[in-house]
C-alpha positions in Angstrom: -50.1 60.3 -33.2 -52.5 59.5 -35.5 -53.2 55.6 -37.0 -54.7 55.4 -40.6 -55.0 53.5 -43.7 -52.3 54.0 -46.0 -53.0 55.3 -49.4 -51.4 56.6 -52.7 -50.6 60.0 -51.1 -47.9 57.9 -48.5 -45.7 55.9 -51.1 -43.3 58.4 -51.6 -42.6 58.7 -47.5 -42.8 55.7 -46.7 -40.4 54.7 -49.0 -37.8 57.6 -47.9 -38.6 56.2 -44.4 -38.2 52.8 -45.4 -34.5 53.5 -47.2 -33.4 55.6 -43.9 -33.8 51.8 -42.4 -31.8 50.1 -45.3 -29.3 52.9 -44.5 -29.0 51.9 -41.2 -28.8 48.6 -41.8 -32.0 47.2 -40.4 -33.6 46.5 -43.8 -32.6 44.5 -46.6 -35.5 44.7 -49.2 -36.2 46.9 -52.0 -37.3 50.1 -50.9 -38.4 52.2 -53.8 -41.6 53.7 -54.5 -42.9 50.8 -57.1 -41.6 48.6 -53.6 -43.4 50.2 -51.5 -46.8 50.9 -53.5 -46.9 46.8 -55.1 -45.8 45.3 -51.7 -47.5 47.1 -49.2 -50.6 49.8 -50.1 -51.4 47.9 -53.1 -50.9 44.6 -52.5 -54.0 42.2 -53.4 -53.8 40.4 -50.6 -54.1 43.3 -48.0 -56.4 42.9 -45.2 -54.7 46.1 -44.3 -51.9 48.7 -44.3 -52.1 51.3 -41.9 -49.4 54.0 -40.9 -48.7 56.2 -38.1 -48.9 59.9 -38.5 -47.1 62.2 -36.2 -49.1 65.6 -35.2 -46.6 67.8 -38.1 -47.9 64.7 -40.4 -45.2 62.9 -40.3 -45.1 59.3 -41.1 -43.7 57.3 -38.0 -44.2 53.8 -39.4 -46.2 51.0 -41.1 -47.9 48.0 -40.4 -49.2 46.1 -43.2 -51.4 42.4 -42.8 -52.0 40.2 -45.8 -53.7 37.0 -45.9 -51.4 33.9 -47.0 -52.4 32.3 -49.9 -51.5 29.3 -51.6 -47.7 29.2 -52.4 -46.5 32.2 -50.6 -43.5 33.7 -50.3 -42.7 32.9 -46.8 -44.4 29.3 -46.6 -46.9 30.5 -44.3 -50.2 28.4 -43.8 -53.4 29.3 -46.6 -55.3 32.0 -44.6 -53.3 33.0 -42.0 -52.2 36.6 -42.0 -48.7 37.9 -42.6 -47.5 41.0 -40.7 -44.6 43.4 -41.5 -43.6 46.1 -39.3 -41.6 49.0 -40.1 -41.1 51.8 -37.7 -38.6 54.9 -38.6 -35.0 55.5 -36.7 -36.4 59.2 -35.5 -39.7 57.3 -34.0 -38.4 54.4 -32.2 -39.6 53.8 -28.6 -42.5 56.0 -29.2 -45.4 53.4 -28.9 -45.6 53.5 -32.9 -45.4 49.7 -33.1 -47.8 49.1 -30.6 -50.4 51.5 -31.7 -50.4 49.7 -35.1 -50.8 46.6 -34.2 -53.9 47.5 -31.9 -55.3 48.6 -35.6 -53.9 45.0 -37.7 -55.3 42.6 -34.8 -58.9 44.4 -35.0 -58.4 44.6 -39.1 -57.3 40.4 -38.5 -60.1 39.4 -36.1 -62.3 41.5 -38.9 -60.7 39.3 -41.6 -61.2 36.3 -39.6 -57.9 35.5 -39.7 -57.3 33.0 -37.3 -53.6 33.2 -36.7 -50.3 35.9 -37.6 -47.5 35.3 -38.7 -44.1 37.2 -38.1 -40.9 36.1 -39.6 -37.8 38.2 -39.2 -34.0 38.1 -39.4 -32.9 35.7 -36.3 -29.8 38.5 -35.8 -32.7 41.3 -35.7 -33.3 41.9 -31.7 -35.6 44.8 -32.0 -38.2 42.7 -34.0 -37.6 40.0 -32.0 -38.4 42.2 -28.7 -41.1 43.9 -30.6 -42.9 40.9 -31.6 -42.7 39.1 -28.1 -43.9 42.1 -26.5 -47.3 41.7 -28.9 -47.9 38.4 -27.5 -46.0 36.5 -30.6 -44.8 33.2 -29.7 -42.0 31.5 -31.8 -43.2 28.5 -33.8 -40.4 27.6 -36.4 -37.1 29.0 -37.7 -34.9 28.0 -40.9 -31.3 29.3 -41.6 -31.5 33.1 -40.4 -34.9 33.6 -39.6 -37.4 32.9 -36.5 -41.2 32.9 -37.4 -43.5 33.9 -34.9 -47.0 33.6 -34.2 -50.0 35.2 -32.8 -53.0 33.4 -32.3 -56.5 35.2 -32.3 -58.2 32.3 -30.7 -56.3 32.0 -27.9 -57.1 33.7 -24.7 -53.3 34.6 -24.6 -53.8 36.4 -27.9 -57.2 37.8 -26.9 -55.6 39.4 -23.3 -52.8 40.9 -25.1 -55.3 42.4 -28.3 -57.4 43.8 -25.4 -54.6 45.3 -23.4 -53.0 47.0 -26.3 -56.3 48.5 -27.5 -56.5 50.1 -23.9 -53.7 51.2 -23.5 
């Protein structure tokens, strides 16, 4: 498995890859190309968006980390990150989420980002999991969601950036 930037070239899969989830019923936003391209590989307030590439090429998943700016969408605080994850049906329990986020929390300590943010459905277990297993602690909720956070300062979010990178 391969972990790169994401670039023009990955819009169209990652959109298919993106609607096999809505299909399956573990996404609920927009998924189309213009989606995809606006929100994610494009977005102007990427630190980064990397993918995961299988040996055949592939796409596995994404990972994409923008700072929050003033008035975001998700309330977050002015220059924290925001992470969204998105790993494919056919590539789950691969190490796909992990290997990406050993990319975003070396593109966030880069960025100087001092803390990520996760928020997810509070009925969505694997993210949940996922994010737990990262070192993400919860920090607030509101009417079906959980927000999580990982802190880059601490030596809890240190540890578990430096055993993910190892491993």
């Amino acid at each position: 498995m391969q972990i790169r930037l994401a670039g023009e070239d990955d819009v169209s899969g990652l959109s298919t890859l993106l609607q096999g989830l809505a299909a399956a019923g573990k996404r609920t936003l927009p998924s189309d190309e213009d989606f995809v391209r606006q929100r994610y590989v494009a977005h102007p307030d990427n630190v980064a968006c990397h993918v995961a590439v299988d040996q055949d090429g592939t796409l596995l998943g994404l990972q994409v980390l923008m700072r929050a700016g003033e008035a975001n969408d998700y309330g977050v605080t002015p220059g924290w990150g925001i992470i969204g994850t998105h790993v494919g049906l056919h590539a789950a329990r691969r190490g796909v989420g992990k290997a990406l986020f050993a990319q975003t929390v070396a593109a966030a300590a880069a960025a100087k980002l001092p803390k990520i943010d996760a928020t997810m459905g509070a009925e969505n277990p694997e993210a949940l999991g996922y994010y737990t297993a990262m070192g993400f602690q919860s920090y607030r909720s509101a009417p079906g969601t959980i927000s999580k956070v990982y802190d880059l300062g601490s030596a809890a979010g240190a540890e578990a950036g430096s055993e993910i990178g190892e491993k």
